[in-house]
MDTraj code that builds the backbone (N, CA, C; nanometers):
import mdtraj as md
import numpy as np

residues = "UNK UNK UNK UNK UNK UNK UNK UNK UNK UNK UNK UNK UNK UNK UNK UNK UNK UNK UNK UNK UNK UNK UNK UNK UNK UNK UNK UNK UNK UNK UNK UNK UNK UNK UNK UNK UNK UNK UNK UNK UNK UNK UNK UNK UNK UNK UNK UNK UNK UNK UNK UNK UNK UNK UNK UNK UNK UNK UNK UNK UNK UNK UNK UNK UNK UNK UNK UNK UNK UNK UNK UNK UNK UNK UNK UNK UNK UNK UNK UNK UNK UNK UNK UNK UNK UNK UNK UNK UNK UNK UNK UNK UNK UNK UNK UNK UNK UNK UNK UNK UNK UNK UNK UNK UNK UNK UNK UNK UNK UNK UNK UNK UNK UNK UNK UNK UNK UNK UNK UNK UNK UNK UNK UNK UNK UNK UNK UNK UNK UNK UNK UNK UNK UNK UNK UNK UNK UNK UNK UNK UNK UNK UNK UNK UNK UNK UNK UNK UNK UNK UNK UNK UNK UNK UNK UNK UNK UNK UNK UNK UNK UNK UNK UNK UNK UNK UNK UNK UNK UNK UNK UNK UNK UNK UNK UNK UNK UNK UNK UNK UNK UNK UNK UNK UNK UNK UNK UNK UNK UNK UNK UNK UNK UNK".split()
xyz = np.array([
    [2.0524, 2.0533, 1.9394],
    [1.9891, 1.9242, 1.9297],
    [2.0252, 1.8527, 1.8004],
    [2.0991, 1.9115, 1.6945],
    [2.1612, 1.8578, 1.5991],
    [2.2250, 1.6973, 1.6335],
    [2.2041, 1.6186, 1.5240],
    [2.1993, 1.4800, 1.5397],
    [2.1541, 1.4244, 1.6826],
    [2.0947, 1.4307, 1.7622],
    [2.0074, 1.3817, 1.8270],
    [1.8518, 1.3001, 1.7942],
    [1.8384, 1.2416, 1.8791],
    [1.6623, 1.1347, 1.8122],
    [1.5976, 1.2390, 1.8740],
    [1.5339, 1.2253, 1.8193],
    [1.4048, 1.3547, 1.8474],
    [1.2956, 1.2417, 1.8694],
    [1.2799, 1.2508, 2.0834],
    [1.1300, 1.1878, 2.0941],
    [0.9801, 1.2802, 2.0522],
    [0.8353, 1.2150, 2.1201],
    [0.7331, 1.2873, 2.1432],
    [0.7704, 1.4113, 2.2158],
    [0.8016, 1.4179, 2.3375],
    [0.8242, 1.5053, 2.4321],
    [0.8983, 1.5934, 2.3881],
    [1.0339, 1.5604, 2.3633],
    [1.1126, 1.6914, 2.3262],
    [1.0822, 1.7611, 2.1735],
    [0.9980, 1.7147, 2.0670],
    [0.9506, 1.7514, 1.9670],
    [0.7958, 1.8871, 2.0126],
    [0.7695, 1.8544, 2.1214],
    [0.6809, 1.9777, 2.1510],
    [0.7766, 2.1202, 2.2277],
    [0.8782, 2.1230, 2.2313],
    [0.9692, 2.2185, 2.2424],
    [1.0493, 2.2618, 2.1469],
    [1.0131, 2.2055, 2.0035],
    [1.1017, 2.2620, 1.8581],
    [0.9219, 2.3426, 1.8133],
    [1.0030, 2.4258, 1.7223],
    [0.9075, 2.4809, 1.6136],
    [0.9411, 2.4176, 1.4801],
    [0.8657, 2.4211, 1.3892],
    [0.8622, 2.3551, 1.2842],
    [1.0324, 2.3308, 1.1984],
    [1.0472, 2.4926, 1.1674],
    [1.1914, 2.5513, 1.1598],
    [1.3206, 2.4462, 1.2241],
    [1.3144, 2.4239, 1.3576],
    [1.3538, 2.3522, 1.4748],
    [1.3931, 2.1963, 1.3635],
    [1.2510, 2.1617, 1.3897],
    [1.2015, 2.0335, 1.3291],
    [1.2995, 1.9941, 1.2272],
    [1.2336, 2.0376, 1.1349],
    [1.2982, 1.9995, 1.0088],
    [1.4752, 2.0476, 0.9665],
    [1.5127, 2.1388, 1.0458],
    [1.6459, 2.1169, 1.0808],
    [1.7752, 2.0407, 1.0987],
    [1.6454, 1.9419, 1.1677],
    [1.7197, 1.7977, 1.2490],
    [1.7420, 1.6827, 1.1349],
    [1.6593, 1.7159, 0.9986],
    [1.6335, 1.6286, 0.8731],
    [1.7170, 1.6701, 0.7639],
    [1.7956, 1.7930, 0.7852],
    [1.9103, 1.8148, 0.6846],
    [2.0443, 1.7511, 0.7279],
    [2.0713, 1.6674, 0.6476],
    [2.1973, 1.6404, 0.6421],
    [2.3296, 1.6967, 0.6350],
    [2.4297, 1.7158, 0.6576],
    [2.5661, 1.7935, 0.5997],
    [2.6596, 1.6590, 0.5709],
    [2.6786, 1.7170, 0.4673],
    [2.8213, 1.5823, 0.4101],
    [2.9191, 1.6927, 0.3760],
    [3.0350, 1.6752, 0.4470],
    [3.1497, 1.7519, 0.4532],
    [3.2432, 1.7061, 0.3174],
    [3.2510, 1.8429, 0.2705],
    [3.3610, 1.8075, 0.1732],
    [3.3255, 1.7484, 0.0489],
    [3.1905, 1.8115, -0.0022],
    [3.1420, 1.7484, -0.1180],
    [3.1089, 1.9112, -0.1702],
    [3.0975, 1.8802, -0.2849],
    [3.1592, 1.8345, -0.4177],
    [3.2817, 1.8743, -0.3925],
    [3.3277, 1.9375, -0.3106],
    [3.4603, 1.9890, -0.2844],
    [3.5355, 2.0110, -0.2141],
    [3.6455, 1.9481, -0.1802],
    [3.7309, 2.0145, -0.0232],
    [3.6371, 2.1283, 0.0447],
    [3.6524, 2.1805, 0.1433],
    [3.6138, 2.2700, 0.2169],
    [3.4839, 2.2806, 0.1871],
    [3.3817, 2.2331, 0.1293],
    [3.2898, 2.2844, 0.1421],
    [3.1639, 2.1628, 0.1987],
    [3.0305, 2.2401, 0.2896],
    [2.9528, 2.1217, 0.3712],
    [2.8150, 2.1143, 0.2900],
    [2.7702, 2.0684, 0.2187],
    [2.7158, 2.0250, 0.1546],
    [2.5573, 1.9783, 0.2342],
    [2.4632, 2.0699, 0.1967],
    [2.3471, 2.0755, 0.2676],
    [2.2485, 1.9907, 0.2357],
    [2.2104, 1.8435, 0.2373],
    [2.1831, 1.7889, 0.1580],
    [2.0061, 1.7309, 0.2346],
    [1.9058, 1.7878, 0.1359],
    [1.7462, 1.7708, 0.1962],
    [1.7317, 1.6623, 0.1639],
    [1.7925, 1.5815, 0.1104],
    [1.7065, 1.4187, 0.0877],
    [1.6606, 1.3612, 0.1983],
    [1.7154, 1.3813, 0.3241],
    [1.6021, 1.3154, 0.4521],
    [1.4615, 1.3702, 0.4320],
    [1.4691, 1.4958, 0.4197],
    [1.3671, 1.5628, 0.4190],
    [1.2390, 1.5013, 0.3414],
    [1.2666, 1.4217, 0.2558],
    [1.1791, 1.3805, 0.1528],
    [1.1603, 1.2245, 0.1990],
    [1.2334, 1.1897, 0.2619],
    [1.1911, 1.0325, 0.2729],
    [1.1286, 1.0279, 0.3665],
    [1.0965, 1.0395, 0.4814],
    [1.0286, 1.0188, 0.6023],
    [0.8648, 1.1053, 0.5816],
    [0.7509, 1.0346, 0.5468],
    [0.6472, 1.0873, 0.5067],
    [0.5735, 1.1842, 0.6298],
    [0.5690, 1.1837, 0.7931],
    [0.5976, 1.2833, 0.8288],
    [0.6482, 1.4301, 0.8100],
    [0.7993, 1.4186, 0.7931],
    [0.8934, 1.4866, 0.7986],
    [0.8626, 1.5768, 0.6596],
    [0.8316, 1.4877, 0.5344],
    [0.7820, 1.5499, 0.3878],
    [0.6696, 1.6368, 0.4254],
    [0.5685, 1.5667, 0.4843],
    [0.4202, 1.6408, 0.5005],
    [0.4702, 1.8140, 0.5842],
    [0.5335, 1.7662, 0.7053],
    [0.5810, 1.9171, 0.7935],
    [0.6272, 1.9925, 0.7041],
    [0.7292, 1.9858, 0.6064],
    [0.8061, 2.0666, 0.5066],
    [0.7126, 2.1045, 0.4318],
    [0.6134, 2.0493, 0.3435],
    [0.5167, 2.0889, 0.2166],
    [0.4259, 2.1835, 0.2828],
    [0.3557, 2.1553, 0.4340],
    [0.2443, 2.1850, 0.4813],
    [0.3080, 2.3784, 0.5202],
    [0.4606, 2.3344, 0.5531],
    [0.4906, 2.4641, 0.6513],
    [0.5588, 2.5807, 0.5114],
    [0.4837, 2.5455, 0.3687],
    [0.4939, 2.6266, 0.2701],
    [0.3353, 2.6388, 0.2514],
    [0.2586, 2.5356, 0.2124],
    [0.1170, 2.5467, 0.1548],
    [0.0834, 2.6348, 0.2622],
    [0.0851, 2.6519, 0.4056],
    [-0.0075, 2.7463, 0.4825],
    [0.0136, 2.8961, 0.5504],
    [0.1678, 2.9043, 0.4571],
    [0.1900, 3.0380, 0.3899],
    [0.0993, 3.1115, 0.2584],
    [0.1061, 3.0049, 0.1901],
    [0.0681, 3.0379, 0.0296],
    [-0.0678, 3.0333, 0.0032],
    [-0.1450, 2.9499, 0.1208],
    [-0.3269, 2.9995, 0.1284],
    [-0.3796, 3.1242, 0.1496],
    [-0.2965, 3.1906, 0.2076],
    [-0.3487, 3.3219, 0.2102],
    [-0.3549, 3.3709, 0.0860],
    [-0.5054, 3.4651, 0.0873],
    [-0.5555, 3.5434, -0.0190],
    [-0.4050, 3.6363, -0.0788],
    [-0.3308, 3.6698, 0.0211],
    [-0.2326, 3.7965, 0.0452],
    [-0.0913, 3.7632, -0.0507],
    [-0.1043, 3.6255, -0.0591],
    [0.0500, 3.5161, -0.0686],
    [0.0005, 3.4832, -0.1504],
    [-0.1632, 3.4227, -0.2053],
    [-0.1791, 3.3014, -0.3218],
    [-0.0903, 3.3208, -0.4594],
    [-0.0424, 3.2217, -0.5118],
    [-0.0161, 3.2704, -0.6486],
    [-0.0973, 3.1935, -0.7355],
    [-0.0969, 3.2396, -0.8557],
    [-0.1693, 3.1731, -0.9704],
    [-0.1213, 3.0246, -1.0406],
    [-0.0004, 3.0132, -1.0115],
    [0.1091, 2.9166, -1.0460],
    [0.1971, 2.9303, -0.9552],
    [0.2754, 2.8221, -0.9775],
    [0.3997, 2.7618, -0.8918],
    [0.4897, 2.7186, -1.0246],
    [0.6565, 2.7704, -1.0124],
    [0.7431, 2.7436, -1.0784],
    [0.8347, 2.6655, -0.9888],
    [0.8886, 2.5471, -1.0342],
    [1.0100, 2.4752, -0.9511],
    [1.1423, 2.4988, -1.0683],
    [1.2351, 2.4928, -0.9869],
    [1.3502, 2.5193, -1.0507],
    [1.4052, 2.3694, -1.1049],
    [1.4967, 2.3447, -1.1854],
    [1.5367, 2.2446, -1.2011],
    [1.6535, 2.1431, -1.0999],
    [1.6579, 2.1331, -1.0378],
    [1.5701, 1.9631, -1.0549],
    [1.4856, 1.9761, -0.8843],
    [1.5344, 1.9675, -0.8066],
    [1.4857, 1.9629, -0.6455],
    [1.3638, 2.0989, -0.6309],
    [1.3193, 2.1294, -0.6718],
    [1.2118, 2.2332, -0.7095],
    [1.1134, 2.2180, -0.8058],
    [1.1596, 2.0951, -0.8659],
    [1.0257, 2.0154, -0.9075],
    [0.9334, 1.9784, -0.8292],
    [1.0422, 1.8904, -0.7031],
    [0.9812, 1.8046, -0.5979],
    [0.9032, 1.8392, -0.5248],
    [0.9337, 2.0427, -0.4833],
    [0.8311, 2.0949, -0.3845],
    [0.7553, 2.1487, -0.4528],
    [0.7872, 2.2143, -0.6303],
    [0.6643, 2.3107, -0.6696],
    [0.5713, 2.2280, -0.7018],
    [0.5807, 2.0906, -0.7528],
    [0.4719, 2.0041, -0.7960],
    [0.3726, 1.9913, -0.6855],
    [0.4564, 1.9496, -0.5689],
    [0.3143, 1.8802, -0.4428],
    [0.2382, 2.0474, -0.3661],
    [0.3511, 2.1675, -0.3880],
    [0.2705, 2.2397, -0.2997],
    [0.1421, 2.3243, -0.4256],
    [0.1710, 2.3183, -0.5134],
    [0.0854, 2.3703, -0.6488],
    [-0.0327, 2.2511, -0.6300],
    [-0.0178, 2.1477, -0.6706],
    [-0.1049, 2.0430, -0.5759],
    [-0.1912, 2.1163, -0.4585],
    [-0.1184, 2.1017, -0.3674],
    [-0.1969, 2.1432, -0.2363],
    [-0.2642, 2.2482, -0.2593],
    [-0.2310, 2.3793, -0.3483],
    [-0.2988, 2.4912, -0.3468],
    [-0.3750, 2.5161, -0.4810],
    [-0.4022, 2.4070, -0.5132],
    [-0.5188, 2.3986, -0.6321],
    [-0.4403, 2.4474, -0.7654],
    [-0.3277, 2.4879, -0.7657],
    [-0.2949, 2.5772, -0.9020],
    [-0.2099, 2.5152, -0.9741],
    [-0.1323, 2.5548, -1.0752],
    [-0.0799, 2.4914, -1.1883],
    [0.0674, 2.4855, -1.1521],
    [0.1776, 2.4439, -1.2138],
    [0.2859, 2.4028, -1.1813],
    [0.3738, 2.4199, -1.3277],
    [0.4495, 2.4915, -1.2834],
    [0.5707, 2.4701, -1.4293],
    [0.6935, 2.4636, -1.4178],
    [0.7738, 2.3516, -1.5188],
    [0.9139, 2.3521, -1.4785],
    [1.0125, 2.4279, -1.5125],
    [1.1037, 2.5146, -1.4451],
    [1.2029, 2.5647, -1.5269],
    [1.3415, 2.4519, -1.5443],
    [1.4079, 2.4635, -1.6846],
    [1.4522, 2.2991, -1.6925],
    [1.5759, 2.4211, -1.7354],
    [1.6613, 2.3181, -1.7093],
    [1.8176, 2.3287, -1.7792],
    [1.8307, 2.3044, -1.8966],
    [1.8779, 2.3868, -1.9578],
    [1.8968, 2.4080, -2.1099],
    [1.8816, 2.2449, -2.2348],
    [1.7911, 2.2762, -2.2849],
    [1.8190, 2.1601, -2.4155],
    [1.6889, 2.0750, -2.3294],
    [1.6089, 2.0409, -2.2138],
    [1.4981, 1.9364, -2.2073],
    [1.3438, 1.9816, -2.2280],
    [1.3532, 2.0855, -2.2760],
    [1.1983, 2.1346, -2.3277],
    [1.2105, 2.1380, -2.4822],
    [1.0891, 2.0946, -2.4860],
    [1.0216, 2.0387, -2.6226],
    [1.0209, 2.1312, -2.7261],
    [0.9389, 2.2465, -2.6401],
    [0.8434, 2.3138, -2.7378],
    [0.9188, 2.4305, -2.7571],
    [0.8495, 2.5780, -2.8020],
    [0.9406, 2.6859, -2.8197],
    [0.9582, 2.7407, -2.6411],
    [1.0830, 2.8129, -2.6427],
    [1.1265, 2.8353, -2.5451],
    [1.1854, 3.0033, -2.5504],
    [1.1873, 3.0352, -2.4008],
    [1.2652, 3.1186, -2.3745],
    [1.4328, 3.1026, -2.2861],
    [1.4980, 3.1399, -2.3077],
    [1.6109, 3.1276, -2.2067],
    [1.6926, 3.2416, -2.1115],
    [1.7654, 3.1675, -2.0298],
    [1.8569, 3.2593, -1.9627],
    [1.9638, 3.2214, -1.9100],
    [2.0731, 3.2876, -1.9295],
    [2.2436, 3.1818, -1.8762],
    [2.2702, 3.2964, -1.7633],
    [2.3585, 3.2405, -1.6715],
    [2.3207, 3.3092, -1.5574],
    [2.5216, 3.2043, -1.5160],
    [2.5667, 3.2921, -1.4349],
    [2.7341, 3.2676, -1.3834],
    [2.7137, 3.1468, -1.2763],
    [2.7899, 3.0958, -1.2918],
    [2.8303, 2.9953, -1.1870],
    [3.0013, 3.0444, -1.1208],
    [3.0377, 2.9533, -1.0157],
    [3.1632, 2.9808, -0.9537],
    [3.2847, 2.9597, -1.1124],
    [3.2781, 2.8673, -1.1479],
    [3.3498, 2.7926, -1.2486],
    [3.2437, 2.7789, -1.4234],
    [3.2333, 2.8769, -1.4418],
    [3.1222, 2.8884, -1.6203],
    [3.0232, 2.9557, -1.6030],
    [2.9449, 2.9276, -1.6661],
    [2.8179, 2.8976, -1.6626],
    [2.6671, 2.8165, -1.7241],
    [2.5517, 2.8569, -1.6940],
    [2.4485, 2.8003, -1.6969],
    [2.3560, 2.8189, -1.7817],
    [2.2197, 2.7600, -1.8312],
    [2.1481, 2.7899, -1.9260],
    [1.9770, 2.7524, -1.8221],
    [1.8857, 2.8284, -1.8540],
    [1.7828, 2.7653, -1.7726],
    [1.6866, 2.8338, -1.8506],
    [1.6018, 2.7261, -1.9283],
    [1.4719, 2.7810, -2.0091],
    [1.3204, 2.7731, -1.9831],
    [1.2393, 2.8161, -2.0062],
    [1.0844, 2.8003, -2.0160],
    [1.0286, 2.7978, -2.1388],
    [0.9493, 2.7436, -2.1154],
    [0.8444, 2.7342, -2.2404],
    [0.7383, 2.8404, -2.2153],
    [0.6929, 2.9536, -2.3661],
    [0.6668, 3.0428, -2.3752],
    [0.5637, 3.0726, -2.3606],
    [0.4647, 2.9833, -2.2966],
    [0.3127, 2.9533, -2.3299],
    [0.3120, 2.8746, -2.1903],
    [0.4238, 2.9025, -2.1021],
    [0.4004, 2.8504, -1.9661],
    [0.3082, 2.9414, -1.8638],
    [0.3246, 3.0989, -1.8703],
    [0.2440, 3.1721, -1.7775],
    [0.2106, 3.2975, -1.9089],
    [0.0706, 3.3793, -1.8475],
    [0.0655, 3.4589, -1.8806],
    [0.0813, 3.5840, -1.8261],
    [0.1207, 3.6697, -1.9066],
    [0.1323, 3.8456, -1.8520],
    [0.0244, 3.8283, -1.7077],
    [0.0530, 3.8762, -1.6516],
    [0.0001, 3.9484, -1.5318],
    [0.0243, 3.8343, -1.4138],
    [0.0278, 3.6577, -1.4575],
    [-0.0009, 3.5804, -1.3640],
    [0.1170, 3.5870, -1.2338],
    [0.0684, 3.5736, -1.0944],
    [0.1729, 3.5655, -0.9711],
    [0.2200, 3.4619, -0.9827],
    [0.3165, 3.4112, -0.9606],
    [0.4337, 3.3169, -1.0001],
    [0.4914, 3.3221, -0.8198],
    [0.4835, 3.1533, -0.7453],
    [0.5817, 3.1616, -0.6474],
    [0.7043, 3.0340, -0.7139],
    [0.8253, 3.1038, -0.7123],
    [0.9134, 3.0857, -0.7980],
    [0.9934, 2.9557, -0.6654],
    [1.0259, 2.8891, -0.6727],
    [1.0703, 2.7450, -0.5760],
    [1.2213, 2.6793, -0.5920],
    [1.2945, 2.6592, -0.4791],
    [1.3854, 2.5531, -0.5229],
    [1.4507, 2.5021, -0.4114],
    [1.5401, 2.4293, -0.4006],
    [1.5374, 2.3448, -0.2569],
    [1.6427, 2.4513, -0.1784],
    [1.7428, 2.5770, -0.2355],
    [1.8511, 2.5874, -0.1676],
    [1.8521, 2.7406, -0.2428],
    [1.8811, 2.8232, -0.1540],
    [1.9577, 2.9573, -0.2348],
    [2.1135, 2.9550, -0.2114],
    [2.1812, 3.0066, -0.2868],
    [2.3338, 2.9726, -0.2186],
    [2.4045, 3.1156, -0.2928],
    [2.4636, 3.1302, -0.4153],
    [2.5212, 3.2660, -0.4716],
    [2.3656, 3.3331, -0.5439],
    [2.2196, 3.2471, -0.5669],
    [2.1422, 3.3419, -0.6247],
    [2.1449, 3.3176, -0.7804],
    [2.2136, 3.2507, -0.8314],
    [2.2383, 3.2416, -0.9674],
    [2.0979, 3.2018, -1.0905],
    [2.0925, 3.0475, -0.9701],
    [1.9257, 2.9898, -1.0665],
    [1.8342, 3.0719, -1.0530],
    [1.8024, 3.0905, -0.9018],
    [1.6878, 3.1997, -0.8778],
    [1.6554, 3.2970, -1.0104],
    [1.7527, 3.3582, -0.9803],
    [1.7493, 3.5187, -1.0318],
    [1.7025, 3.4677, -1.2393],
    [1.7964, 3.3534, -1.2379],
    [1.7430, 3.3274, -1.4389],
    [1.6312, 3.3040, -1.3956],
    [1.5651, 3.2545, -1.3166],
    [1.4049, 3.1946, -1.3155],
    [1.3084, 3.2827, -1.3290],
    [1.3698, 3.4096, -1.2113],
    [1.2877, 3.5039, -1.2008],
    [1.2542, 3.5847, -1.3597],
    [1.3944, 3.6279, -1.4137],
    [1.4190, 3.7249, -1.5391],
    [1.3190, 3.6258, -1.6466],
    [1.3140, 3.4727, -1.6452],
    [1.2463, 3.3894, -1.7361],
    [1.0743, 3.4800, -1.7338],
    [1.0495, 3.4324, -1.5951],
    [0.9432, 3.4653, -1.6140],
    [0.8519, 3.6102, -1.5965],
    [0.9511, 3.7174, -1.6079],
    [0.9368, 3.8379, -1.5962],
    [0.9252, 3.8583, -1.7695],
    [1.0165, 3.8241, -1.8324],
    [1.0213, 3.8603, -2.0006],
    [0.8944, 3.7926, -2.0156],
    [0.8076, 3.6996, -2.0027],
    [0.6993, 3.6365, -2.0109],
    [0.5712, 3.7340, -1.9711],
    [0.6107, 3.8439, -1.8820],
    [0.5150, 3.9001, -1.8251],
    [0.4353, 3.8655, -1.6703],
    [0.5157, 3.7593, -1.6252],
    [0.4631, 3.7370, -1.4830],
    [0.4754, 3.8340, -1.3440],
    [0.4440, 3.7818, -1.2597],
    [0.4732, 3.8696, -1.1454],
    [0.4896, 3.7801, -1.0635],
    [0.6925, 3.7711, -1.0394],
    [0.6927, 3.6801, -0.9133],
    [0.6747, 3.7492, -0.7679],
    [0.6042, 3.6728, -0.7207],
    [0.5456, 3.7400, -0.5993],
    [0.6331, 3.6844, -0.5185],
    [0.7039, 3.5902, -0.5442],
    [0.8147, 3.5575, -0.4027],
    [0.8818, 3.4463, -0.4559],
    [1.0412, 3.4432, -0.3834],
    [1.1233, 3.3511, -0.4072],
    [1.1248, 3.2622, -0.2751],
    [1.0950, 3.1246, -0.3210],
    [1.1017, 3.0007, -0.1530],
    [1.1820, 2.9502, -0.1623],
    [1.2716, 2.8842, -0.0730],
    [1.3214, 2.8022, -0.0318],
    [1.3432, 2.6941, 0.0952],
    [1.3902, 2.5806, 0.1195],
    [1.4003, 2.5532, 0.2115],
    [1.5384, 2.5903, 0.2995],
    [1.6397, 2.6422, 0.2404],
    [1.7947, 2.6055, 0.2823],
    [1.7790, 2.7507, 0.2037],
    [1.8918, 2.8692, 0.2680],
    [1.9419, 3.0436, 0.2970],
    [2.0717, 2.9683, 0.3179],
    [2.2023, 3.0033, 0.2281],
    [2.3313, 2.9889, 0.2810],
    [2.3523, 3.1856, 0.2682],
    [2.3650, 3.1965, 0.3890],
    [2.3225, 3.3502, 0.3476],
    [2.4728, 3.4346, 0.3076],
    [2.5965, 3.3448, 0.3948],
    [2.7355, 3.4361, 0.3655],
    [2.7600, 3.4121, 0.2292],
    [2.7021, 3.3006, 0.1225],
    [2.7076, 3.3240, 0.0081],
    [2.6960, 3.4398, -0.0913],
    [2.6068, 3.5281, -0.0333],
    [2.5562, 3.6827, -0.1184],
    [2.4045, 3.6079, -0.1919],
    [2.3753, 3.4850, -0.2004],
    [2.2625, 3.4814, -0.3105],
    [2.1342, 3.5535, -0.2643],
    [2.1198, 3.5532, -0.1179],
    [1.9867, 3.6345, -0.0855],
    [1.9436, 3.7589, -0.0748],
    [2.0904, 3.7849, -0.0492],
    [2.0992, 3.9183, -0.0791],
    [2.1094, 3.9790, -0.1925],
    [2.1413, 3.9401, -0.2974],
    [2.1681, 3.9756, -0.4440],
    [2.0228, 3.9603, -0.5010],
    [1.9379, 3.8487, -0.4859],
    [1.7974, 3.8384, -0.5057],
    [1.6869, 3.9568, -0.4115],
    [1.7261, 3.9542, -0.3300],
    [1.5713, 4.1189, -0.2138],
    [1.6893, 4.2456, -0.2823],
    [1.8170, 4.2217, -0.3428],
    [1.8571, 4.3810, -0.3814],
    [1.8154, 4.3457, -0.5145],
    [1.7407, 4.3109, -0.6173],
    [1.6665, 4.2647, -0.7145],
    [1.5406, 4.2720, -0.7393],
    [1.4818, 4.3209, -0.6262],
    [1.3311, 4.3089, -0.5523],
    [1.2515, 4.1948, -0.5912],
    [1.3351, 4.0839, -0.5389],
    [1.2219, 3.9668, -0.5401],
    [1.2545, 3.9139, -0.3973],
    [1.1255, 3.9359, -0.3062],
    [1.0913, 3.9181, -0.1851],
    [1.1477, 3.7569, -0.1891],
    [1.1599, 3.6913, -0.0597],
    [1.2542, 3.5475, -0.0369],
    [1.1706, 3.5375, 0.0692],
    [1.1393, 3.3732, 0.1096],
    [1.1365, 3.3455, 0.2426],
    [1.1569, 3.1648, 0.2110],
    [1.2854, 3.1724, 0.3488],
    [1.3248, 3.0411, 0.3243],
    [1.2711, 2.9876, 0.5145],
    [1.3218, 2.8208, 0.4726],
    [1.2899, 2.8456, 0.6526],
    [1.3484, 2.8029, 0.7220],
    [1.4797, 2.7900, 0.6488],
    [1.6325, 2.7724, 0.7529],
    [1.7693, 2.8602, 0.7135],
    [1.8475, 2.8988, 0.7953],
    [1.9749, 2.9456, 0.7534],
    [2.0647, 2.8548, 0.8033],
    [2.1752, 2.8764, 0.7310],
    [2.2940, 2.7737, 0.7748],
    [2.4270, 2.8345, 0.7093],
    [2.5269, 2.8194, 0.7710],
    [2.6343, 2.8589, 0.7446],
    [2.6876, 2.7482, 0.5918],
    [2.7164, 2.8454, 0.5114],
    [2.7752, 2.7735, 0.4246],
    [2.9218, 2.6770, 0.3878],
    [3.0434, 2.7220, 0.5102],
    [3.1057, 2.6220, 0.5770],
    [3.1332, 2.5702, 0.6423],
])
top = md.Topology()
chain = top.add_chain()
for i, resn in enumerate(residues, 1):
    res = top.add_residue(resn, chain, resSeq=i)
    for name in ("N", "CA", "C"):
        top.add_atom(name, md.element.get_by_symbol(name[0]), res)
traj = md.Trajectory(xyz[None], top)
């Protein structure tokens, strides 16, 4: 059903998963020859379509079993979901930012990219020892941000209780490199990464 209009009728034969499927974009060949480029910005504009996505995380994360104490978004598109679903679930929200935009004292972590690498810090006085941390970001792909986010807030003393996403490129290795890490994942789409 990919690029198709999705009426009333045939929308009671998708599951949520289904749903929001139909709201990812692919732009071929961005940033780079060969590669399809998974891009959630529909996802966010159509206030429907936003609410299904936020709601079909918050009513995971109500459970007593799942709650965390905080919500971390990754930098930058993991702002967008840890802010509103930390919102929804009464709790606090913190950013992990790319190197050099936090103020105060910090911790860091550089972590490989295909071509260099990366820097991704917290501020040290963001969580405390013991707090559950659901760690957020729009896409897993090689695992790279994740995994600094996680190590951020592990040297801090947290306990991430789970890594979210919306978008698993799974032939990448990142999800797998993160559950052989033991930080539990649940995203709520897979997609081939070319």
């Amino acid at each position: 059903m990919q690029g198709q209009l999705l009426t009333p009728s045939s929308m009671q034969n998708l599951n949520v998963n289904q749903y929001l499927s139909q709201h990812i974009r692919t732009v071929p060949d961005w940033p780079a020859p060969g590669v399809n480029f998974r891009d959630i910005t529909p996802l966010l504009q159509n206030a429907k379509v936003f609410r299904i996505l936020i709601d079909a995380f918050v009513h995971r994360y109500m459970d007593a079993a799942m709650r965390p104490d905080i919500v971390a978004g990754l930098d930058a598109r993991g702002f967008i979901l840890g802010a509103v679903i930390a919102y929804e679930l009464n709790v606090g929200f913190i950013p992990i930012r790319k190197k050099g935009k936090l103020p105060f004292t910090t911790v860091e972590e550089t972590y490989e990219l295909e071509y260099g690498s990366a820097t991704v810090e917290l501020h040290t006085d963001a969580v405390k020892p013991g707090d559950r941390v659901l760690l957020i970001d729009d896409l897993i792909a090689t695992g790279g941000t994740m995994m600094a986010g996680m190590k951020l807030l592990e040297k801090l003393g947290a306990q991430v209780i789970e890594g979210a996403a919306i978008v698993d490129l799974p032939e990448l290795g990142g999800s797998e490199k993160l559950r052989a890490a033991g930080l539990p994942l649940f995203t709520l789409l897979n997609f081939d990464a070319h």
